[in-house]
C-alpha positions as CSV (number, residue, x, y, z in Angstrom):
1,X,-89.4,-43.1,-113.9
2,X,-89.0,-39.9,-112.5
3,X,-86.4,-38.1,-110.2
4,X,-86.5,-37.4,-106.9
5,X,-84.4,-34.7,-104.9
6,X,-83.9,-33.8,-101.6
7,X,-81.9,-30.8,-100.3
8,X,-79.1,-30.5,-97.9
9,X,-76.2,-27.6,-96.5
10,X,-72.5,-28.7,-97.5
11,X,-70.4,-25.9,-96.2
12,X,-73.2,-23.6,-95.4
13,X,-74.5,-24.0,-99.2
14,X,-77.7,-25.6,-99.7
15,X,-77.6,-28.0,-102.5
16,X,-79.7,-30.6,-104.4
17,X,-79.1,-34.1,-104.6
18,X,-80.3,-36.4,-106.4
19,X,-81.4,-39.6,-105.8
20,X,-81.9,-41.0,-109.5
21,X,-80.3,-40.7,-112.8
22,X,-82.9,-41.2,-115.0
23,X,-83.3,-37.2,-116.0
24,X,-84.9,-37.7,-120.3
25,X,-83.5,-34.5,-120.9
26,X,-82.7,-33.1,-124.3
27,X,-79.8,-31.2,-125.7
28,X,-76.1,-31.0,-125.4
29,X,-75.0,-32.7,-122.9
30,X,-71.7,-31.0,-122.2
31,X,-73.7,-27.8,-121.7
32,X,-75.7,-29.5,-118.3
33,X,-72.6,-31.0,-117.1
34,X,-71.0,-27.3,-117.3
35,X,-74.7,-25.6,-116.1
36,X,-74.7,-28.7,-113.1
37,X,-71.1,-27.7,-112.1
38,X,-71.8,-24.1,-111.9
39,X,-75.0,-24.1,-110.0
40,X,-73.1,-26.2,-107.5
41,X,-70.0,-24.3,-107.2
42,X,-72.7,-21.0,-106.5
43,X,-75.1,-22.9,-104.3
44,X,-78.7,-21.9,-103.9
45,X,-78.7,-18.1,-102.6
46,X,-79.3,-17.3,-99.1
47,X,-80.0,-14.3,-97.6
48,X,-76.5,-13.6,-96.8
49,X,-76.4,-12.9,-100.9
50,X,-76.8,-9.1,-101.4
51,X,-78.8,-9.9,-104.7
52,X,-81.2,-12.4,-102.4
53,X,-81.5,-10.8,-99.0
54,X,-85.2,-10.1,-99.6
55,X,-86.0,-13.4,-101.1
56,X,-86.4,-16.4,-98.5
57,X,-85.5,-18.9,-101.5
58,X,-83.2,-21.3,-99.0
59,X,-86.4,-21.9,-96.7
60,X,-88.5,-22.7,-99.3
61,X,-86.6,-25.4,-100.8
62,X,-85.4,-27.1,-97.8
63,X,-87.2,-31.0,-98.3
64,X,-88.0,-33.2,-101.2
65,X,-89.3,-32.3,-104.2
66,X,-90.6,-34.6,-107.1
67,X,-89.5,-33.6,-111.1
68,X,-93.0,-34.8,-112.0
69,X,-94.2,-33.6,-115.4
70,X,-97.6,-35.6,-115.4
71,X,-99.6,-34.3,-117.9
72,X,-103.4,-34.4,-116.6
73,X,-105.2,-31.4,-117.6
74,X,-108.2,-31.3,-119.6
75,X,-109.4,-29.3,-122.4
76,X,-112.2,-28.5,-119.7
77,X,-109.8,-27.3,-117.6
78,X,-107.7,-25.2,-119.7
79,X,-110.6,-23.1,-121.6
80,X,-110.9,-20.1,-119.1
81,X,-107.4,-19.7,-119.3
82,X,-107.5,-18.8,-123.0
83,X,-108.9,-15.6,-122.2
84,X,-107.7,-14.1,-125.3
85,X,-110.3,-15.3,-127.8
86,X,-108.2,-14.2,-130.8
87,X,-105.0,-15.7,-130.5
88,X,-102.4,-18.7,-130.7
89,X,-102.3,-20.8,-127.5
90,X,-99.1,-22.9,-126.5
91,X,-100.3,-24.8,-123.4
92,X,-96.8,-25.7,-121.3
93,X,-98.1,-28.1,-118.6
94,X,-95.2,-28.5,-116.1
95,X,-92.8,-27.4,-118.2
96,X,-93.7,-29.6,-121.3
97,X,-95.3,-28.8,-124.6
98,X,-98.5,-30.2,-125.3
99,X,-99.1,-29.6,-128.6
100,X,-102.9,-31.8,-128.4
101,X,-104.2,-29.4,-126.0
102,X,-102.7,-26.2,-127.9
103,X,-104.4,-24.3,-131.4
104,X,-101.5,-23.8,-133.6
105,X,-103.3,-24.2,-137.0
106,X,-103.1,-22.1,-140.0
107,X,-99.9,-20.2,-138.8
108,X,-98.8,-17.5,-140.8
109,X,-95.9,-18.1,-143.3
110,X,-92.4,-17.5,-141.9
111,X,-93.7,-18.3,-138.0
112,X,-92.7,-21.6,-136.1
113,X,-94.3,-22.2,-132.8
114,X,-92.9,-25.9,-131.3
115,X,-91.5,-27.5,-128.1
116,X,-87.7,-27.2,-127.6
117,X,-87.5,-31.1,-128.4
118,X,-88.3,-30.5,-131.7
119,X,-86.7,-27.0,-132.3
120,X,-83.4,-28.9,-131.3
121,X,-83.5,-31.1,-134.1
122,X,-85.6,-29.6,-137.2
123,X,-84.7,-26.1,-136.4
124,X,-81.3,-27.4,-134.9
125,X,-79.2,-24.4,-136.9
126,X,-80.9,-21.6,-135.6
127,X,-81.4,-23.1,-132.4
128,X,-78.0,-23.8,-131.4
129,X,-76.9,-20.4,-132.7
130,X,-78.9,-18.8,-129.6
131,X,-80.3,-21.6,-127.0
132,X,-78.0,-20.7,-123.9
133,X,-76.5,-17.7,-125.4
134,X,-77.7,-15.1,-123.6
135,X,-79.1,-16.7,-120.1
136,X,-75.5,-17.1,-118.5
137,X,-75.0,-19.9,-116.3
138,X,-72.5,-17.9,-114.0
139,X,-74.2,-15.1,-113.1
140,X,-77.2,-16.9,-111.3
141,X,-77.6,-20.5,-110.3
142,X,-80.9,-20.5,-110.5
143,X,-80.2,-20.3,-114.9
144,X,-77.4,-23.1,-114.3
145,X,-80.0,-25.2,-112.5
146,X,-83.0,-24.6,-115.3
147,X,-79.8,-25.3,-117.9
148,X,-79.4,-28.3,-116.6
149,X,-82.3,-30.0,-115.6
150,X,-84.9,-28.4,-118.4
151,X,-86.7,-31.4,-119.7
152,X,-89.0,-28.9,-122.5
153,X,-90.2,-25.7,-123.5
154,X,-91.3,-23.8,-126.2
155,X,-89.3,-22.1,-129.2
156,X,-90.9,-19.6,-130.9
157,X,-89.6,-17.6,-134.5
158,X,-90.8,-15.1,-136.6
159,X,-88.8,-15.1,-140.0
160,X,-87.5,-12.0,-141.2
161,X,-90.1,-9.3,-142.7
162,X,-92.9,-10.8,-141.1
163,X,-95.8,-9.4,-138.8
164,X,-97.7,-11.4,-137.2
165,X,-100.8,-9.3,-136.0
166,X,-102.9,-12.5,-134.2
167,X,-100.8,-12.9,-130.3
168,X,-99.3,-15.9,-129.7
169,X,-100.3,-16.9,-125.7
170,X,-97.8,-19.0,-123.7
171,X,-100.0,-20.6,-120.9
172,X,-97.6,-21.8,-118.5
173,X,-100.0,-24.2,-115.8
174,X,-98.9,-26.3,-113.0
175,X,-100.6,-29.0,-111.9
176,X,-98.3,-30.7,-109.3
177,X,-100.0,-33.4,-106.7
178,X,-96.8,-33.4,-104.9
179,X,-93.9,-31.1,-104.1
180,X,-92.4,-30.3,-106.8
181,X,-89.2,-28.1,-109.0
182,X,-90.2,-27.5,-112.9
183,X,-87.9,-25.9,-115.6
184,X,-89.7,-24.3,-118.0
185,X,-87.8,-23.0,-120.7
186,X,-88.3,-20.6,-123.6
187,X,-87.1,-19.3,-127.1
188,X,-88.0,-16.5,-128.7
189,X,-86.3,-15.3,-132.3
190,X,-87.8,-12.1,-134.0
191,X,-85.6,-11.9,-136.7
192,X,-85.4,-8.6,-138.9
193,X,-88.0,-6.4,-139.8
194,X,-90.3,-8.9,-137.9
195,X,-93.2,-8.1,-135.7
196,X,-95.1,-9.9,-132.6
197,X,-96.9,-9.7,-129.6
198,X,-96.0,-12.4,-127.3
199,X,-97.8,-13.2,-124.0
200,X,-97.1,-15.8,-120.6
201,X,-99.5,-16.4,-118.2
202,X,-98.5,-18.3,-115.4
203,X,-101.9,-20.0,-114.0
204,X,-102.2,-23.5,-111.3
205,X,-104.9,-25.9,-112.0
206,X,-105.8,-28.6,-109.2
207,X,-102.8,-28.2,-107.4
208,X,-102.9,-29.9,-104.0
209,X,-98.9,-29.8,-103.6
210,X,-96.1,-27.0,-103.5
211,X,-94.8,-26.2,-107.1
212,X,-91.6,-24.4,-107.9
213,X,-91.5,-23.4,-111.4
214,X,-87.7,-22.1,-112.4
215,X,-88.5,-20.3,-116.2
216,X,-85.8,-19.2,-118.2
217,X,-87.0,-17.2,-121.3
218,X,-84.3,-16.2,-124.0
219,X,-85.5,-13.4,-126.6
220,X,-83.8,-12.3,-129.4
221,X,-84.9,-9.0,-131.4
222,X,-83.0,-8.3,-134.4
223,X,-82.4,-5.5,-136.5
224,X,-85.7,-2.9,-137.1
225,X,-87.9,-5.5,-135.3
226,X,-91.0,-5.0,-132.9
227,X,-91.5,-6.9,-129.5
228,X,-94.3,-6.4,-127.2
229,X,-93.8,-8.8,-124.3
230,X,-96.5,-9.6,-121.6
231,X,-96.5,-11.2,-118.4
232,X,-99.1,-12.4,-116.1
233,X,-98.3,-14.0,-112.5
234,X,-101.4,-15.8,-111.1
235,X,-100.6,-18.9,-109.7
236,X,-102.1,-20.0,-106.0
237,X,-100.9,-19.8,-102.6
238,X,-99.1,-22.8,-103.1
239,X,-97.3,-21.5,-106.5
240,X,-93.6,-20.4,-105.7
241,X,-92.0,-18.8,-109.1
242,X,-88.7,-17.6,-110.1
243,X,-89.0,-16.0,-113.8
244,X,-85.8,-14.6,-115.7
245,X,-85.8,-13.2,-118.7
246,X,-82.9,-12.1,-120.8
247,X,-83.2,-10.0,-123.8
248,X,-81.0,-9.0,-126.3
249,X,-81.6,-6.1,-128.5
250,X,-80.5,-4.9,-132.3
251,X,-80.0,-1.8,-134.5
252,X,-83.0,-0.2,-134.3
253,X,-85.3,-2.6,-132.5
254,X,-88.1,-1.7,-130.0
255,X,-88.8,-4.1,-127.3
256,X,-91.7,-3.4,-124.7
257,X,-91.9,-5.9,-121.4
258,X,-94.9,-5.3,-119.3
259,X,-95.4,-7.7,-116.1
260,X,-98.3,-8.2,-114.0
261,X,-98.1,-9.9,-111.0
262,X,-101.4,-11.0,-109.2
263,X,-100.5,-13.3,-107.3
264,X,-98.0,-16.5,-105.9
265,X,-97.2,-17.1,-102.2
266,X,-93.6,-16.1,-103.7
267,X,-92.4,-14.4,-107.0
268,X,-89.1,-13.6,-108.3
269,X,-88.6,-11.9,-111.4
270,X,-85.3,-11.2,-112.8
271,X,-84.9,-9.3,-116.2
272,X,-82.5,-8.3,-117.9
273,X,-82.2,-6.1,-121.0
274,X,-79.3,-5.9,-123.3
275,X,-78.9,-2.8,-125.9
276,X,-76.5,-3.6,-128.1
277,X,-76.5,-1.7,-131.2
278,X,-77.5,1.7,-131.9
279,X,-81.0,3.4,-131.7
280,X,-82.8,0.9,-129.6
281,X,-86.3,1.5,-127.8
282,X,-87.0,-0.5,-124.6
283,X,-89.7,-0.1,-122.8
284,X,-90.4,-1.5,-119.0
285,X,-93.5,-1.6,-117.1
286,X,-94.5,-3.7,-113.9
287,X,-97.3,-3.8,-111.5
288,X,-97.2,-6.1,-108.4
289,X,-100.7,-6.4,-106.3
290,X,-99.4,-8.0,-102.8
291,X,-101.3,-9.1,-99.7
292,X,-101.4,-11.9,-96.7
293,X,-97.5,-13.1,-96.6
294,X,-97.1,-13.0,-100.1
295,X,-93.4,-11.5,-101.4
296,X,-92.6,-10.4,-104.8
297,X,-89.4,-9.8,-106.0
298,X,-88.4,-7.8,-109.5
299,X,-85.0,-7.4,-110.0
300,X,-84.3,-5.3,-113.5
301,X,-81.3,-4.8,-115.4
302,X,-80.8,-2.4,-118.4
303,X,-77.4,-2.5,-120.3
304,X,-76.6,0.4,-122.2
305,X,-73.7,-0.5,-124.4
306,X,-73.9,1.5,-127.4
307,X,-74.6,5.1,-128.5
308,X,-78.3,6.9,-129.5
309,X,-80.3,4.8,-127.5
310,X,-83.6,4.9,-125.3
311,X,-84.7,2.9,-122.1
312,X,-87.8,3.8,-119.8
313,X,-88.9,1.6,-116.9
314,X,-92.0,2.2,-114.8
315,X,-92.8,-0.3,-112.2
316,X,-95.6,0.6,-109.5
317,X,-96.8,-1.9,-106.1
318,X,-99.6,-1.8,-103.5
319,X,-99.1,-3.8,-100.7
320,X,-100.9,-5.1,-98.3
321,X,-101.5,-7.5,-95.0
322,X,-98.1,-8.5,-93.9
323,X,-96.5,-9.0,-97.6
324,X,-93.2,-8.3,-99.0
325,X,-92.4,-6.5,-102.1
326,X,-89.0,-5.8,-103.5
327,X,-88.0,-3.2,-106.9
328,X,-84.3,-3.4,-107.5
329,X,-83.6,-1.5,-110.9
330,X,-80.2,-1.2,-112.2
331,X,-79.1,0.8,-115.6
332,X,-75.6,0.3,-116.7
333,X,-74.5,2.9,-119.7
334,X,-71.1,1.7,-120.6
335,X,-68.0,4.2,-122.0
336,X,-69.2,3.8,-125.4
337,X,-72.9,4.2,-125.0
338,X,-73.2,8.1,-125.3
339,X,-76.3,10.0,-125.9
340,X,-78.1,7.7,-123.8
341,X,-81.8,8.4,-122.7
342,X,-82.3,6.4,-119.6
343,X,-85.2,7.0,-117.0
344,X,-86.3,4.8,-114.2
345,X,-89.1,5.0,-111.4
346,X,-90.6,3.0,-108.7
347,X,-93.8,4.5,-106.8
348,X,-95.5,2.4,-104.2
349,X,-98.6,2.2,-102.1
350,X,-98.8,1.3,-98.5
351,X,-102.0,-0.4,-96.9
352,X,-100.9,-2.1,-94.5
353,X,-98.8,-1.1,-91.2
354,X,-97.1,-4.6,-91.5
355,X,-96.6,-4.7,-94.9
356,X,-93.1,-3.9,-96.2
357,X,-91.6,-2.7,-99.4
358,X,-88.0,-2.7,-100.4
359,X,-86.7,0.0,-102.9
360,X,-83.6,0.1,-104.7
361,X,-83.1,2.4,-108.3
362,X,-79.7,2.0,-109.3
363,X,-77.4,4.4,-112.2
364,X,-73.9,3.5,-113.2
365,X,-73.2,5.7,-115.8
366,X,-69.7,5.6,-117.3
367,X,-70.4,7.2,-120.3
368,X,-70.7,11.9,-120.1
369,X,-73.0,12.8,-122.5
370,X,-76.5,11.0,-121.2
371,X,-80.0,12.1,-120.0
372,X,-80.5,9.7,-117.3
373,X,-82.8,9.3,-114.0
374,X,-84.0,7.3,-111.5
375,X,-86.6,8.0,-108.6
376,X,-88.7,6.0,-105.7
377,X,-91.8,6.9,-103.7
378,X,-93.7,4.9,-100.8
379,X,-96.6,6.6,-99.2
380,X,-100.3,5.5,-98.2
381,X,-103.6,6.5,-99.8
382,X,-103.8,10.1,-100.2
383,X,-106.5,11.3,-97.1
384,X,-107.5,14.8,-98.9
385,X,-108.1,12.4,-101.9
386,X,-110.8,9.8,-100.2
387,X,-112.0,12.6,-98.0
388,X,-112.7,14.7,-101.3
389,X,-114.5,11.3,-103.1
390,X,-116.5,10.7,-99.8
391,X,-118.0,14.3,-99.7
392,X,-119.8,13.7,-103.1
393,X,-121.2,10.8,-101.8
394,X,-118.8,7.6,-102.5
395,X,-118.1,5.2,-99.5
396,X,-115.0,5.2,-97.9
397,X,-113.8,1.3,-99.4
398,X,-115.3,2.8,-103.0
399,X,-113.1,5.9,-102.9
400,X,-110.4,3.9,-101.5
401,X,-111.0,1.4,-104.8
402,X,-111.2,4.4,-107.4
403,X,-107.5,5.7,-106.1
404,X,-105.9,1.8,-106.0
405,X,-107.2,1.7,-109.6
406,X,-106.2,5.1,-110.6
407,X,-102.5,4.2,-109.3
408,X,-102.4,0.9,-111.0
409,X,-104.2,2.5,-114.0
410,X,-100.5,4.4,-115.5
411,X,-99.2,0.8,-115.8
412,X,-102.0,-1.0,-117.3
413,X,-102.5,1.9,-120.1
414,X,-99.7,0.5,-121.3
415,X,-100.8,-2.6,-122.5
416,X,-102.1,-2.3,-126.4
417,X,-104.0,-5.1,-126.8
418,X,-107.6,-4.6,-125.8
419,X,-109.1,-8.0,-124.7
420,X,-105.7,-8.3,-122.5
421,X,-106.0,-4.8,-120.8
422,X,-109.5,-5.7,-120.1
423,X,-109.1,-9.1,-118.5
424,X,-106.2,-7.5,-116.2
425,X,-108.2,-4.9,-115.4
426,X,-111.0,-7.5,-114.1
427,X,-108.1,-8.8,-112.3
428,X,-107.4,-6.4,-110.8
429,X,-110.7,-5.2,-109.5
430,X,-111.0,-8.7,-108.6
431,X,-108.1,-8.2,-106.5
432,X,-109.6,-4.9,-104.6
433,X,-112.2,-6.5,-103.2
């Protein structure tokens, strides 16, 4: 039995209620009654909400929506998503682990890959220590909600002093025949020393129906450990995503987040870096590809709160048709965190008259002995460019391709493992056509 919701406006809040009882979630249960109560007393953000103004989240969840999490795919079906040939797939289907349909064998000593079901009760020690410790139900009710009403996920933990050189691939797919809200919900532990390379793809198979996936992904990177973090946002017209991440960073750690977003009739990444211990390296890169009515949201934060530490963000767009894109990057360096190094950009590329693009770097810097910047651009193709390509001889659409993927290039240089800068760069070229 599964539950049903609809949505209504109480005192100009639109809220969710329920029609059923029967939730089969996992986990504390005073935690969801606390995560329920604050993601009523928020409401779902309209765009009266300075932090939502760009994001039409109220309209899209006016109606019912169905919890489903019907698992249907097929090995068939999943195989050209696995387009890293060399590498550990965990297939979430609506949220759930499916640990038939994902290769897990012969992991290295010291790494546990298993659904959050599990992790609650044979890794129940380490897992309580940091599940909902970092995502904060207050500050967004969009975490309360996936707090609340997460049914599964995956929990993922490399033991201290080891490197795991193979990736591990979280394929998120949805696969909805009806409307409906999913919770994904992830855990990652690097513990000291360790090393891993971690990516989410976020993919929709057969899906005839609206989806809503609401992902909350905790990571922790301890002392002297190595993250490299990948995203990639593909879902259909009819996939509507809202992705946080919250990362919390120790001693001498180095933490790299790169996020590619495709595609989605509506995306809405919020990340969030913590930095708190000395000599930290975080690294931030983003590329969003937007066309028809599509909008795409990325909202960063960067929280400088102790001394000797290094941050560098680079997210770059192109938009197009009559889409809406939206960079809001804030870098906090509190009192204590002197000798910061913190640098921020956002550059943009215009093809469309109707398309729009919202921009928004952000310092607060309470700390006086810091190296910090911030910067924004938004400008079309450059003419003397194409008109320099066309007179030795390339077409006006080829020479407007060879600049689209020269701009996007900075961003995908970034990505160190071969077979996954290749594939996005066939994405991408995919996408200029």
């Amino acid at each position: 039995m599964e539950t049903a919701i609809k949505t209504s406006t109480i005192k100009g809040k639109l809220i969710f209620e329920f029609e059923t009882s029967k939730l089969f979630l996992f986990g504390n249960t005073q935690l969801r009654d606390q995560a329920m109560e604050s993601f009523y007393k928020q409401g779902i953000p309209t765009r009266n909400h300075e932090e939502y103004k760009y994001t039409p989240i109220s309209s899209i969840l006016k109606g019912e929506f169905d919890f489903s999490t019907n698992k249907n795919c097929t090995d068939e079906q999943i195989e050209p998503l696995k387009f890293l040939k060399e590498a550990y797939n965990v297939i979430i289907e609506n949220g759930i682990f499916v640990e038939g349909l994902s290769n897990l064998e012969n992991l290295p000593k010291g790494v546990t890959i298993c659904s959050l079901v599990n992790a609650a009760t044979s890794n129940s020690a380490l897992f309580e220590k940091h599940y909902a410790q970092y995502a904060d139900i207050k500050t967004d009710p969009f975490i309360a909600l996936n707090t609340a009403m997460t049914k599964d996920g995956v929990f993922i933990h490399i033991a201290k002093n080891v490197i795991i050189e193979k990736p591990i691939h979280v394929i998120h797919i949805s696969t909805a025949s009806k409307s409906t809200i999913i919770h994904p919900r992830n855990l990652i532990v690097v513990d000291e020393n360790a090393q891993a390379k971690i990516i989410e793809s976020f993919e929709t198979v057969d899906s005839k129906a609206k989806t809503f996936s609401n992902a909350v992904t905790e990571i922790v990177v301890d002392k002297h450990a190595i993250l490299d973090h990948y995203k990639i946002q593909d879902e259909n017209e009819l996939g509507y995503l809202m992705n946080t991440t919250q990362v919390i960073q120790k001693k001498q750690s180095v933490f790299s987040t790169h996020t590619f977003t495709l595609s989605g009739a509506l995306v809405r990444n919020n990340l969030t870096l913590v930095l708190d211990d000395e000599h930290i390296e975080s690294h931030l890169n983003g590329l969003y590809i937007t066309a028809g009515n599509q909008v795409v949201d990325n909202h960063t934060v960067v929280d400088h709160r102790k001394p000797n530490c290094n941050s560098n963000e680079l997210y770059k767009g192109i938009i197009d048709g009559k889409s809406t894109a939206t960079f809001n990057g804030k870098i906090f360096v509190r009192k204590d965190a002197q000798k910061t190094n913190a640098f921020q950009s956002n550059k943009n590329i215009l093809l469309s008259e109707d398309g729009t693009i919202n921009t928004k770097p952000q310092l607060e810097i309470y700390a006086d002995d810091v190296k910090c910047s911030h910067g924004t651009s938004t400008g079309k193709l450059d003419q003397e460019k194409i008109f320099y390509l066309q007179a030795r001889g390339i077409g006006l659409t080829n020479a407007k391709k060879l600049l689209m993927h020269a701009f996007a290039s900075e961003v995908v240089n970034t990505v160190k493992i071969e077979a996954l800068c290749d594939y996005i760069e066939g994405k991408i070229a995919k996408t200029f056509e």
